[in-house]
C-alpha positions, 0 to 999 in steps of 0.5 A, a space after each residue: 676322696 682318693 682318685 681312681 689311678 691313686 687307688 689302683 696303685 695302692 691296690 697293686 702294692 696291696 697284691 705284691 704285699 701279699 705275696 700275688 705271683 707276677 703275672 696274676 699281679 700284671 693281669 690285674 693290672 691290665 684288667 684294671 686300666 682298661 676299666 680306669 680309662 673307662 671310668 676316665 671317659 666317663 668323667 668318674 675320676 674318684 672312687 667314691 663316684 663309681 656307681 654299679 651301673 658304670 661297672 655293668 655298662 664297662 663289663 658290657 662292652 666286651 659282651 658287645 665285642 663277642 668276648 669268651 664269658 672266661 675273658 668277661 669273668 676275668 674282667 669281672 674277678 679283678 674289678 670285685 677284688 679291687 672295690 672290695 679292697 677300697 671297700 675293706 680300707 675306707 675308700 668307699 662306703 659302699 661297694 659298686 661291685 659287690 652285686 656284679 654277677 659272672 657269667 656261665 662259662 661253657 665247658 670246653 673240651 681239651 685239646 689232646 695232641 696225638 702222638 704225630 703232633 706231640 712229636 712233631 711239636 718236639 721236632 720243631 723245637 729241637 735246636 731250641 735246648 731251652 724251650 725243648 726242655 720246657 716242652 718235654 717237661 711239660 709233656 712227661 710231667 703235666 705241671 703247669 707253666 707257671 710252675 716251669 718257668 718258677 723252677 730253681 735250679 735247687 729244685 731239681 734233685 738229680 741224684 734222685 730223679 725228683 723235681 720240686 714244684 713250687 706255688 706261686 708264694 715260692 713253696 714246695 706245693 708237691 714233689 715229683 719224680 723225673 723220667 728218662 726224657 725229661 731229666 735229658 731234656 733239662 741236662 741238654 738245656 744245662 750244657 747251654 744254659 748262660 753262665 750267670 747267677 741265678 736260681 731260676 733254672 729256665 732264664 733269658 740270655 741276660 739271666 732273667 726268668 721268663 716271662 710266662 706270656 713269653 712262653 706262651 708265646 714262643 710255644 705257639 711259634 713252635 705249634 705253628 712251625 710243627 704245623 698245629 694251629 688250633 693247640 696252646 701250651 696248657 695242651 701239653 698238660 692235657 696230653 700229658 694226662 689223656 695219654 697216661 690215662 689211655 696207657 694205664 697209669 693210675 689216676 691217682 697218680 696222674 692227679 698227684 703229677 698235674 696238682 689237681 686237688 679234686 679227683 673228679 678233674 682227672 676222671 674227665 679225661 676218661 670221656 676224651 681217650 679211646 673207648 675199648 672195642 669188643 675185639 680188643 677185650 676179647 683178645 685181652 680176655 682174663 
């Protein structure tokens, strides 16, 4: 009869054995101990005492606190992982969380800066050479922040004007070619970048890689000060696509530059660009 805290550390090693990124691994974490303090509360000190209306009444709560249905999910994915795991290794018998429903989450549309605010996020970051790289690397490629902060400086193939982008198990998930203003970007970063051994190519002063909450974090500060207050880093992926779309690039290729596995994911952006006036196809007639 292993108790709830025991059974959460046993789980988070299960995540770093089999090969979970750090901040999946630390959302998980933070997901799971406020369930634990819950279950705390309610005196279910062993796993094996758990019932699936505790579960629900847990998940109801943040209904109750007006949370997104996407936080609730989250929620909810990391509490089934974690019984299924008890469950799979014979900590339980029976799995409480087995029939926990998600909820429907509502498409939101993407936030696309134009082209005043994109400019105006670059200008606000432009004494910071690291975080100005992260930014024009974001906008001129579209690959997510989790994959920035995992680049290493191998990954980078200068000669070739090509970067390699990783997963989150540190494999090579596509490789993508550089343009003008990103490769600058990244050569400026390089000049201050601190003298210290470390693959990751964007690190702290102490030559640690950053942290992707961090980023986020520090690019929020950068949309504030750029006078942005309803935008956040994984906009720039958003730019990155609607803008390519609207100035003509393939969505073949868009989808091959963002990672995105299905086609149908970069056609949506065709709803949010600027639709063609009858005058502009006429003067642009064949």
């Amino acid at each position: 009869m292993i108790h709830i805290t025991e059974a959460k550390n046993k789980f988070t090693k299960y995540l770093e054995k089999t090969g979970k990124s750090s901040h999946t691994i630390r959302s998980y974490e933070r997901n799971l101990d406020e369930l634990i303090n819950f279950l705390l509360e309610i005196k279910r000190h062993k796993v094996h005492l758990v019932r699936r209306e505790d579960l629900e009444k847990f998940l109801s709560r943040y209904i109750k606190k007006n949370k997104s249905p996407k936080s609730i999910n989250a929620r909810t994915v990391a509490v089934k992982s974690f019984f299924k795991f008890l469950e799979l290794n014979e900590f339980i018998s029976k799995n409480p969380a087995s029939a926990l429903k998600y909820l429907k989450e509502k498409e939101s549309e993407p936030r696309i800066l134009s082209v005043v605010e994109y400019k105006a996020l670059r200008d606000s970051a432009k004494n910071d050479k690291r975080y100005f790289a992260i930014i024009e690397l974001m906008l001129q490629t579209g690959i997510k922040v989790g994959e920035a902060v995992r680049i290493r400086t191998k990954d980078i193939r200068r000669k070739e004007s090509k970067l390699d982008v990783l997963d989150e198990k540190l494999k090579i998930s596509r490789t993508i070619p550089l343009n003008s203003p990103a490769k600058k970007a990244m050569e400026e970063y390089l000049k201050v970048r601190p003298r210290v051994k470390s693959e990751i190519f964007f690190i702290t002063r102490n030559g640690k890689s950053l942290d992707q909450r961090n980023v986020r974090m520090s690019i929020s500060n950068y949309y504030k000060k750029a006078g942005i207050y309803d935008a956040c880093v994984h906009d720039l992926r958003h730019t990155f696509c609607a803008h390519h779309i609207k100035k003509g690039t393939s969505l073949v290729a868009i989808a091959y530059m963002a990672g995105h596995k299905n086609l149908n994911t970069t056609k949506k952006y065709l709803e949010y660009i600027e639709k063609p006036q009858s005058e502009d196809l006429e003067k642009n007639a064949l």
